[in-house]
C-alpha positions in Angstrom: -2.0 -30.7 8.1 0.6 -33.3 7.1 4.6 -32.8 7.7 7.5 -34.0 6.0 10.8 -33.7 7.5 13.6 -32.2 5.2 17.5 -33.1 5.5 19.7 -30.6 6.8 21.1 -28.3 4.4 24.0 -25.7 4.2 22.9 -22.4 2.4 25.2 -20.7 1.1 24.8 -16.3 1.6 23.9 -14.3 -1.3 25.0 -10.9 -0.1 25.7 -9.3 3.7 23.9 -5.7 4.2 23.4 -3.4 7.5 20.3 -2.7 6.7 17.9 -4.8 4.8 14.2 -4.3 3.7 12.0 -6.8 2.5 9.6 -5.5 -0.1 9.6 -2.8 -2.3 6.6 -1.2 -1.9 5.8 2.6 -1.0 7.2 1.3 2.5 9.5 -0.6 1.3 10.9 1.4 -1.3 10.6 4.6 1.3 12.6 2.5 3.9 15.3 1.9 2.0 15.9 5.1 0.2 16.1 6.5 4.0 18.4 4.3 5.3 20.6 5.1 2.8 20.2 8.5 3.1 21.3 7.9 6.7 24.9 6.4 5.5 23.6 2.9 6.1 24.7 0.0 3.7 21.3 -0.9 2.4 19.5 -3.9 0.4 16.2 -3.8 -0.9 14.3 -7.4 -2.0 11.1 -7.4 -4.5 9.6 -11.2 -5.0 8.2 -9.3 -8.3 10.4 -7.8 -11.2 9.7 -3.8 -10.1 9.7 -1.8 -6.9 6.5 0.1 -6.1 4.2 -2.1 -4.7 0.7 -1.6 -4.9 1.0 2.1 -7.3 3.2 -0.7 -10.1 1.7 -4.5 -9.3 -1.4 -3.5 -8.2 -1.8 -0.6 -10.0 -3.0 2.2 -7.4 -2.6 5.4 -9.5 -3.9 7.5 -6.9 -1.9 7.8 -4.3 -3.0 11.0 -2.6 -6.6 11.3 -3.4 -7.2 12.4 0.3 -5.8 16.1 -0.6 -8.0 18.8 -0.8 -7.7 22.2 0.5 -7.3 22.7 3.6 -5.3 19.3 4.2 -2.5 19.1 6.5 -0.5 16.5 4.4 2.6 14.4 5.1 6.2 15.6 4.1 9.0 13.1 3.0 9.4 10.5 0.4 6.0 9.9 -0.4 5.6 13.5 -1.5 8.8 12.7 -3.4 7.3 9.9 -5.4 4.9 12.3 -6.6 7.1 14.8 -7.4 9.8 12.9 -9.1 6.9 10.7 -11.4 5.6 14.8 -12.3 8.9 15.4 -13.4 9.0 12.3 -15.9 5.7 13.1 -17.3 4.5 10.1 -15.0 1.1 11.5 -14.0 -1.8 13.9 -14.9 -4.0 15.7 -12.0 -5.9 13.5 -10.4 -9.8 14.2 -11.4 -11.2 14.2 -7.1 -8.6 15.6 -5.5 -5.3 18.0 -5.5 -3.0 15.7 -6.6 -1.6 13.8 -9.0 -2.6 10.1 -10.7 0.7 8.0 -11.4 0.9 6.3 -14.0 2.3 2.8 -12.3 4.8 2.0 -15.7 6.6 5.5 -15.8 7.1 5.0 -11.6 8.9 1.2 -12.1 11.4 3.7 -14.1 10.9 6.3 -11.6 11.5 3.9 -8.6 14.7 2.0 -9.9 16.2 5.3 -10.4 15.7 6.9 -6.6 16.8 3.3 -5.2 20.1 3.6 -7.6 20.4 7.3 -6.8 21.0 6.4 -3.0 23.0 3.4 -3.5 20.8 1.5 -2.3 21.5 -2.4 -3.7 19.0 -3.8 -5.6 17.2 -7.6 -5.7 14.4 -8.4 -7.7 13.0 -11.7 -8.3 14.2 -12.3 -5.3 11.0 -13.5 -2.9 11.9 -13.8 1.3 10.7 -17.2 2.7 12.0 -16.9 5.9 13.4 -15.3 8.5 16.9 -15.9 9.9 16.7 -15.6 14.0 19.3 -16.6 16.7 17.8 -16.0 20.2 15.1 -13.6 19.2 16.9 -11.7 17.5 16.7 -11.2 13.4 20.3 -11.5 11.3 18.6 -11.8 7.9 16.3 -13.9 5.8 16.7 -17.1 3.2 15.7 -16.3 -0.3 14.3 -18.5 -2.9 14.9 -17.3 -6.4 16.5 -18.5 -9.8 19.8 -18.6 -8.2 18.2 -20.9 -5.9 18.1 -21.0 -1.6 20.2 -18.4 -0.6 20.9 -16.8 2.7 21.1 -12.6 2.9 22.5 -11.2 6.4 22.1 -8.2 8.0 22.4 -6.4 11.2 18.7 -4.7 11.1 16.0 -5.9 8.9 12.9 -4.1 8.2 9.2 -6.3 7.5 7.9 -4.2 4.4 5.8 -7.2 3.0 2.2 -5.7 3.5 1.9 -9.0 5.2 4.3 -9.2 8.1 5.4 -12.1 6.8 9.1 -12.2 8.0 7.7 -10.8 11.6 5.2 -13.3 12.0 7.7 -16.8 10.9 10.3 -14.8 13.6 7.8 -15.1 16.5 6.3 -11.8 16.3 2.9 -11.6 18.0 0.4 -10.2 15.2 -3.4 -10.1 15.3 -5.3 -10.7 11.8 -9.1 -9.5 11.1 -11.1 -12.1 11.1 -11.8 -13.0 7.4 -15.5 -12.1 7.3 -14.1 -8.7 8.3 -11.6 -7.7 6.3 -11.3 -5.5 3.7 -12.3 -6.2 0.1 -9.5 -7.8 -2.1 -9.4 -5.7 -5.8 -8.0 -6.8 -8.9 -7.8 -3.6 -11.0 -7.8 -3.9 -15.0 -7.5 -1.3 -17.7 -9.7 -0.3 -21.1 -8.5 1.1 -24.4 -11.0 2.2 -26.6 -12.8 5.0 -24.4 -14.9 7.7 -26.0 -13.0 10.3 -23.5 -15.6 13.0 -24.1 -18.4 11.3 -24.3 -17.9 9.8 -20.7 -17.1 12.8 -18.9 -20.2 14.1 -20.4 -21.8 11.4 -18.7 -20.1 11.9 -15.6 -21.1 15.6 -15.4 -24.5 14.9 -15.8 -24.6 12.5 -13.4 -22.5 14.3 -10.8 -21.3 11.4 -8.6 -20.0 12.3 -5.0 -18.6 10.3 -1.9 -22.2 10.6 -0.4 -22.8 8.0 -3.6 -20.6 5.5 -2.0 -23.2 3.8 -0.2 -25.1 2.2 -2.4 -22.3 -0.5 -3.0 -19.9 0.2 -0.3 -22.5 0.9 2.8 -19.9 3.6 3.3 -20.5 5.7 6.1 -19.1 9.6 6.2 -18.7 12.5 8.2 -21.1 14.3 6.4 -18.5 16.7 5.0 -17.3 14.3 2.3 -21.1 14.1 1.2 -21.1 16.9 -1.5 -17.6 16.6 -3.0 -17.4 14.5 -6.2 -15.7 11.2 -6.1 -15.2 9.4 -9.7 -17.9 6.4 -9.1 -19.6 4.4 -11.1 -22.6 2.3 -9.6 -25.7 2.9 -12.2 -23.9 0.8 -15.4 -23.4 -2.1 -12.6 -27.2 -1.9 -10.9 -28.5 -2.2 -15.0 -26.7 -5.2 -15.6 -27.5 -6.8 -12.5 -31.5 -5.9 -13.1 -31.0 -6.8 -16.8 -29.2 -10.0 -15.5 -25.9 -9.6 -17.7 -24.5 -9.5 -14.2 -25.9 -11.9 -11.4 -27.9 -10.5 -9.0 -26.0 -12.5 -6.7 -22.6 -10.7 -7.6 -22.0 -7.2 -5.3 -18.6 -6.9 -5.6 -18.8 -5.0 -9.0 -18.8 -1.3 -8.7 -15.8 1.7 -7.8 -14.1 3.9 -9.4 -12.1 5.1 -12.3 -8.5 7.3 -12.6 -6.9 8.5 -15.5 -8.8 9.4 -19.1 -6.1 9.1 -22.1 -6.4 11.4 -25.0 -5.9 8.3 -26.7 -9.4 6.2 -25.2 -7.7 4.4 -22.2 -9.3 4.1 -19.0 -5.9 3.2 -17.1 -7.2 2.6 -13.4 -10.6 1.1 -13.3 -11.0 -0.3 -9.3 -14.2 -1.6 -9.9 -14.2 -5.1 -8.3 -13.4 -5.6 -4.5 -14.3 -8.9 -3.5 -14.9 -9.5 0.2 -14.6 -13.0 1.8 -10.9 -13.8 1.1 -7.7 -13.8 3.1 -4.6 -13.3 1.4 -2.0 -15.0 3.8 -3.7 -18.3 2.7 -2.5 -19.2 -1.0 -5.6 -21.1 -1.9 -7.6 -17.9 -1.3 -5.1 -15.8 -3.1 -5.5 -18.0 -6.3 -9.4 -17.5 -6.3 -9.4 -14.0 -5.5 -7.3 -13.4 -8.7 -9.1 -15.8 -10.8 -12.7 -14.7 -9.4 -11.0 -10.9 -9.6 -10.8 -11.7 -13.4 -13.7 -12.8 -14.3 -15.9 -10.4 -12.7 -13.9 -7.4 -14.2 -14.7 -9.1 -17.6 -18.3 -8.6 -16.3 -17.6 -5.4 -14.9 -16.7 -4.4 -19.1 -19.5 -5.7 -20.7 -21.7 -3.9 -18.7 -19.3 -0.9 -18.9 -20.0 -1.5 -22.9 -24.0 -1.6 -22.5 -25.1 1.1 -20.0 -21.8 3.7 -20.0 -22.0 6.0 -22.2 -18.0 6.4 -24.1 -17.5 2.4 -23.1 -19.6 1.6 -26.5 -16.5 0.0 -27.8 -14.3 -0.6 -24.8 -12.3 -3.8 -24.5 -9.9 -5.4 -21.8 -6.5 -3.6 -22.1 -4.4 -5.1 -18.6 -5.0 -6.6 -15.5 -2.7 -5.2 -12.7 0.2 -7.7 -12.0 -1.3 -8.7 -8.8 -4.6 -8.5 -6.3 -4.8 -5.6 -4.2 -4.5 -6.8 -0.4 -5.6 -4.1 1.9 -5.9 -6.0 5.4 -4.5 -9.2 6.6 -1.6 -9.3 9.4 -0.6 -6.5 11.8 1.9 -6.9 14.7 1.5 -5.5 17.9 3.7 -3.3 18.7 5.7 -1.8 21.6 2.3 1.0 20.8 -0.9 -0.4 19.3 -2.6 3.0 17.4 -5.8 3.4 17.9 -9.0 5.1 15.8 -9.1 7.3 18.7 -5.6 8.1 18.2 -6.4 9.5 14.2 -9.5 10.7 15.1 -8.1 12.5 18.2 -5.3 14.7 16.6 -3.0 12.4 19.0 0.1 13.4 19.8 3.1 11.5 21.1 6.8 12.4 22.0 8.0 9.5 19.9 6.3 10.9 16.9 8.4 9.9 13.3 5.9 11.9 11.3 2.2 12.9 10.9 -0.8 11.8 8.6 -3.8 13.8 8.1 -7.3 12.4 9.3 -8.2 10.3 6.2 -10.2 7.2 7.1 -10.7 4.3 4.4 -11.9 1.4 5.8 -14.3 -0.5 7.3 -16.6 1.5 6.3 -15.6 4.7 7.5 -14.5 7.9 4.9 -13.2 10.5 6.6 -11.6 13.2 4.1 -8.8 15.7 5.1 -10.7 19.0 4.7 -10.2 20.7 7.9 -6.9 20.2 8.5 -6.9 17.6 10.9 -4.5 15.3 11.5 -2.7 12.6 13.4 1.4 11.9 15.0 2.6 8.6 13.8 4.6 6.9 17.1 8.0 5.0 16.4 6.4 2.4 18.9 4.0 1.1 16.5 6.9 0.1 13.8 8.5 -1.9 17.1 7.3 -5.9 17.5 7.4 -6.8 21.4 9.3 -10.2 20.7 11.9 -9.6 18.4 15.0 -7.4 18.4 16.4 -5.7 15.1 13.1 -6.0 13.2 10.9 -3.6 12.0 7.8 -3.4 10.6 7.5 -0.8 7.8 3.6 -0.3 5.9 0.3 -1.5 6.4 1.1 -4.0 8.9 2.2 -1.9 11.4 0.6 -2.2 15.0 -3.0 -0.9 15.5 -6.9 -1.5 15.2 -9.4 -1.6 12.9 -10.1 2.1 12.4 -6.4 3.0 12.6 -5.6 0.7 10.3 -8.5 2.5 7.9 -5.5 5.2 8.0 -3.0 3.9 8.2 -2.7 1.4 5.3 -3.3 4.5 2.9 0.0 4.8 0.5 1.4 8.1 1.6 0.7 7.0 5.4 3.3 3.5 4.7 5.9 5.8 3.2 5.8 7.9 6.6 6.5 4.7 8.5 9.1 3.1 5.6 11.3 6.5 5.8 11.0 6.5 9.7 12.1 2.6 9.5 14.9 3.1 7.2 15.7 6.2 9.2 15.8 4.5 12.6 17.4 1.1 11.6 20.4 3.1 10.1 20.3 5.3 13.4 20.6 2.2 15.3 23.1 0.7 13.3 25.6 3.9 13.4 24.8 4.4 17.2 25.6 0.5 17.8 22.2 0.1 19.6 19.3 -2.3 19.0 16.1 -1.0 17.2 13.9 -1.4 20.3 16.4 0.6 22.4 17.2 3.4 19.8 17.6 6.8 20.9 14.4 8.4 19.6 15.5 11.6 19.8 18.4 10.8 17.4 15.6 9.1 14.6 13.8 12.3 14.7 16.9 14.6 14.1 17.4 12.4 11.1 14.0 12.3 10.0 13.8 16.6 10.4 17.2 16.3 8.4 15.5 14.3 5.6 12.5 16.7 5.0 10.0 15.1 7.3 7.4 17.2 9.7 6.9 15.5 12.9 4.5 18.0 14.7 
């Protein structure tokens, strides 16, 4: 790769904060609402024009499919973005699960108005490009928006990118799946013009369940999961391929479907997850959203021949970004493990707990037993870096863990026990690596969250 050498600059600082987080994602957002909950001064950047991450730019409506009875679930913020989208007539029950579907554009209203309830100041449009360090230790990051290279300082910062990207340009040490390996990259789209009846006819007759997810996925389960229904379509998707209106070398086109308007929209249809394509690397990200695109337009049309209500479906939205579910984690002061989950672990550092739901690598494990799993402080710690910390899917761990842990409600247990503990460390005068635990979790009890 070429170089060029650019002239020393002076950049001027946009704003000073205690505690900053850098994306506004369930992590993200959950970070920073804690913090300042916790009496911190607290700043939370977007590079896109909403907070909400993957439910609002990616649009994930489901956000707590896991839940079923018998579930052990989280407590905290991310039953709070639930709750508060409910209460704005922001979601309808969720058709596989006990919970409820979001609907992403009533949460960017929901989300502005819990980061303006806790005081929490706001920057969107506003993408971090690098990190500031001075002797391994993070002040802030430089910005790069309209108003042009700019400079925000603060005395903790909090990695909420999905990407580590501020932890890895600070020297963090991160592992990354190899690319053959990782997860499936979505781009989501909508339909209007649904025959709402006449597809859940179809549904019913069919009877679709997780056990189904193998024929496109090569999902394997713990046999539980087998029976329970699961809102998947794979039979519209294997016609088109054998009538050829989708190429038989194309098997990235099948998944599943969310909320059914009265009025004949399909709002969530996750239907393309394309493997092969690392999204740290901007020449794959283009593809995978212009590939994304064009098979979802496939994806309709055979929607429109073989699914009965689809007769006269068309192309309502694409989600505002790809759907990135694996790329960098750090490792962490504690690496989780897939033993860990699917051990019930238990640790004396826990920040919170997440049931045993596995989604990933071709592993479901559902939450029906009541099984579940401590989250450790030490895996929101990098080993290199002081001040930082690492809120969402990138937190430290394997493979399997990272089946768990990348789940919605599992990054707003680490974001609130992030914002938590950066605030803690702030008001205590100690760094984030050397914060008194104890103290995070007295906080962390204070705010609503179970830790055992």
């Amino acid at each position: 790769m070429k170089h060029i050498s650019e002239a020393p600059k002076s950049t001027p600082v946009l704003h000073e904060t205690e505690v900053l987080v850098v994306g506004g994602g369930p992590g993200g957002l959950a970070a920073a609402i804690a913090a300042a909950r916790t009496g911190a001064h607290t700043t939370l950047i977007d590079r896109y024009g909403c907070f909400g991450g993957s439910i609002t730019q990616a649009g994930v409506e489901t956000i707590a499919w896991y839940r079923h009875e018998g579930t052990v679930d989280v407590e905290g913020i991310g039953i709070e973005f639930e709750q508060r989208a409910q209460a704005a007539g922001g979601t309808q029950p969720e058709s596989q699960s006990d919970s409820e579907a979001l609907d992403p554009e009533v949460f960017k209203v929901v989300a502005d108005g819990l980061v303006q309830e806790a005081g929490v100041v706001p920057l969107l449009h506003c993408p971090a490009v690098e990190p500031i360090v001075d002797a391994d230790v993070v002040k802030g990051v430089i910005t790069e928006s309209k108003s042009g290279r700019q400079a925000v300082l603060a005395e903790r910062v909090i990695d909420a990118t999905g990407d580590a990207d501020m932890a890895c340009r600070a020297g963090a040490a991160y592992r990354k799946t190899p690319v053959e390996e990782m997860l499936g990259v979505s781009v989501v789209f909508s339909c209007s013009g649904v025959d709402k009846r006449r597809f859940l006819d179809y549904v019913a007759e069919t009877s679709p369940t997780y056990g189904d997810w193998g024929r496109c996925w090569r999902t394997e389960t713990s046999g539980k999961e087998d029976h329970l229904f699961s809102p998947y379509l794979q039979e519209p998707f294997e016609a088109a391929r054998r009538e050829g209106l989708i190429p038989k070398n194309i098997n990235s086109i099948g998944g599943t479907w969310g909320r059914l308007t009265d009025q004949g929209e399909a709002t969530y249809l996750n239907m393309v997850m394309m493997k092969g394509y690392d999204c740290t690397d901007v020449h794959d990200l283009t593809r995978a959203e212009m590939e994304g695109r064009r098979q979802a337009m496939l994806a309709i049309e055979a929607l429109r021949h073989y699914a009965p209500g689809f007769e006269r479906a068309r192309l309502r939205t694409f989600a505002m970004t790809a759907g990135t579910r694996d790329s960098r984690k750090i490792l962490g002061r504690y690496d989780l493990t897939g033993d860990d989950v699917c051990g019930e672990a238990r640790f004396e550092d826990s920040v919170g707990i997440c049931p045993e739901f596995l989604d990933g690598y071709g592993r479901l494990v559902l939450p029906t037993t009541g099984r579940y799993f401590q989250v450790p402080y030490g895996i929101l710690v990098p080993r290199q870096v002081e001040n930082l910390l690492i809120a969402g899917r990138c937190v430290a761990g394997d493979k399997i863990s990272h089946a768990a842990t990348r789940g919605i409600m599992c990054c707003a247990v680490t974001g609130q026990a992030a914002g938590a503990a950066a605030a803690v460390s702030v008001r205590d005068g100690r760094t984030t690596g050397d914060v008194d635990v104890a103290s995070v979790q007295a906080e962390l009890r204070h705010q609503g969250v179970r830790l055992d």
